[in-house]
C-alpha positions, 0 to 999 in steps of 0.5 A: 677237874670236873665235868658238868653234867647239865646246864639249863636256864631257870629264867626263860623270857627274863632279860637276865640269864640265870642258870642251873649246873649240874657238877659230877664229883664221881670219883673225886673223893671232894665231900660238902654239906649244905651252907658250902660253897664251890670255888671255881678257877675261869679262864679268859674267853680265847676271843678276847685274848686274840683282841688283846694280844693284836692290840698290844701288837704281840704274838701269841708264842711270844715269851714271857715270865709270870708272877713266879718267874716261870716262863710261859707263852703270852697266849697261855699266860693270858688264858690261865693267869691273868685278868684282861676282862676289866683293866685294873688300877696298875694298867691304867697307870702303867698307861698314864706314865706312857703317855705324853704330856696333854690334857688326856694326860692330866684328866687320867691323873685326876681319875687315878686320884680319886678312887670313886672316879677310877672305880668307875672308870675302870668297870666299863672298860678292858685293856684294849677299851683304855689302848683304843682311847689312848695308844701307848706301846706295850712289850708282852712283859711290860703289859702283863706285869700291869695285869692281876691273876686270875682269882677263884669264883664262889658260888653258893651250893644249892644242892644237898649230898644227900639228894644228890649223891656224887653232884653239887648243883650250882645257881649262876647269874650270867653277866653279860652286857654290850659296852663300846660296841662289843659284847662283854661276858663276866669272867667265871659267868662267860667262861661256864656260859660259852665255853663249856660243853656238857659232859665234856668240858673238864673245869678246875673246882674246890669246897670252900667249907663253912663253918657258920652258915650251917643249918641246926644240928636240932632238926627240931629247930625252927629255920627262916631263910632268905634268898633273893635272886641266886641268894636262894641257891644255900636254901634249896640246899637246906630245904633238901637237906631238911627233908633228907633228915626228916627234921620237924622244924618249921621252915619258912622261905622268902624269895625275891625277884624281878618277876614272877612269870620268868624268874620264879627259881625253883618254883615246882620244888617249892610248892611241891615242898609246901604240897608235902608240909615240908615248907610251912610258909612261902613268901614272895616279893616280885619287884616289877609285878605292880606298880610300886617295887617290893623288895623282900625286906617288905615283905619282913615288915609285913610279917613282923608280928610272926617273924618276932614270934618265930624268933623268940621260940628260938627260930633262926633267921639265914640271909643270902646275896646281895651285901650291899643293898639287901642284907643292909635293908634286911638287917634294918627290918629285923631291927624295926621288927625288934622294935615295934613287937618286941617293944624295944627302944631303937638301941635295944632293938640293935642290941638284941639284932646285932649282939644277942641274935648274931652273937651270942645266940648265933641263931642270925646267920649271913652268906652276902657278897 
């Protein structure tokens, strides 16, 4: 159990709230290294469960059992254990099976056999969304057999041990969003965002450990990390690291965000790293500061010729975030870069990217989720 230190934001005058924690682990005895990631257990927000428990019309002290057949009150049950923020696949049947015969009927039917359309349903809308559209009645037991647990959050480290002796710093995009005429938090993001209170609040923490995404054991090693938005938490980490173990290696950070004015993360550190020759190189792609977006895989394209020259001196190459759009178009820069300055036939390119770099070589390393 461990207590936040400090919290701020690093995006003032952005829409979107991106924050700083600090962690104590003084006296915890729980060691990490840079590359790690800090799992954390969230609890729902007291509002929400209140909203919840009138809904299904039950009282707070009402008795059931959990997923271990242990007794527990429905209020404690649904703060610790189980996921109300977003309904699941289970509750939408368990409501679909309630209802009477109908059109409403046969329209969810439709949505539950179609995992695109569930999946969609489903993101927009918590327990009481789906009641409010179609009133069916819930025992406390019955509602909460239809419910997931709650699950650990992973958060990439982005502190070093050594710069930051008994702490681990975190990088955290709030999610928050207004949807059916009530605010709605993220799970993990509201519960860190609302709920704590620095130097008092006592949140349940672990080190998922890695054993890939670590930085060389030969400091004299070359490194380029690439980080857009909080994808650059394990590169503030390695950075610090880096300084702490007086490497040689070069390092060459690409960063990417919305803009540059208020979403600039780090920005001091950087330049006061670039300042001390720590960091060789800095390039930055801000989507909404011109006309047309840049994104960072651009920016790869358009340093191809001295990421190819990095690469075959034997640099490696780090990429945090987004798994679904960003490591995609990274990864088919790295082959396009194969390609034009390595001369490579496109199957050549992959080959070198996705086999020699990747695995055999293990000098491209990702951190995406």
């Amino acid at each position: 159990m461990a207590t936040v230190k400090e919290a701020y934001c690093i995006s003032e005058g952005s829409e979107k709230e991106t924050n700083h924690y600090v962690v104590s682990l003084k006296g915890s005895g729980i060691r990490y290294k840079p590359g790690d990631s800090l799992g954390f257990y969230p609890t729902n927000d007291y509002e929400l469960i209140k909203e919840t428990i009138r809904k299904i019309g039950a009282k707070k002290k009402d008795t059931i059992h959990d997923k271990d057949g242990k007794e527990t009150t429905l209020a404690d049950a649904l703060h610790y254990k189980f996921t109300i923020h977003r309904a699941g696949k289970k509750f939408l049947s368990a409501v679909v099976k309630k209802m009477k015969r109908g059109n409403n009927k046969e329209d969810l039917e439709n949505i539950l056999e179609d995992r695109e359309e569930v999946d969609k349903y489903l993101f927009t809308r918590d327990c009481i969304d789906i009641l409010d559209e179609h009133p069916v009645h819930f025992t406390p037991q019955e509602f909460v057999d239809t419910l997931s647990p709650i699950t650990p959050r992973l958060y990439s480290i982005s502190s070093s041990p050594k710069s930051h002796p008994g702490e681990v710093h975190l990088t955290v995009a709030i999610v928050k969003y207004n949807n059916f005429e009530r605010d709605r938090f993220g799970l993990a993001t509201g519960d860190l965002s609302n709920r704590v209170e620095i130097n008092n609040t006592k949140i349940p923490i672990y080190i998922q450990s890695t054993k890939e995404f670590v930085i060389p054991e030969d400091s004299s090693k070359d490194i380029i990390m690439v980080g857009p938005g909080t994808g650059i938490a394990p590169f503030r980490a390695f950075l610090e690291q880096r300084i702490d173990d007086n490497g040689t290696g070069r390092n060459w950070l690409f960063f990417g965000e919305v803009h540059e004015k208020s979403t600039f993360f780090y920005k001091d550190e950087w330049f006061k790293a670039m300042k001390s020759g720590h960091l060789q190189k800095l390039t930055t792609a801000f989507s909404r500061d011109q006309e047309h977006k840049i994104y960072v895989q651009h920016r790869l394209l358009g340093n191809s010729k001295e990421i190819w020259e990095w690469l075959q001196s034997g640099s490696y190459f780090y990429v945090c975030g987004d798994k679904q759009y960003m490591a995609k178009d990274v990864h088919a820069a790295l082959i396009e870069i194969a390609q034009k300055e390595g001369n490579l036939k496109k199957k050549d390119a992959e080959n070198y990217i996705n086999q020699t770099l990747m695995k055999d070589e293990r000098r491209y390393l990702r951190d995406v989720y």
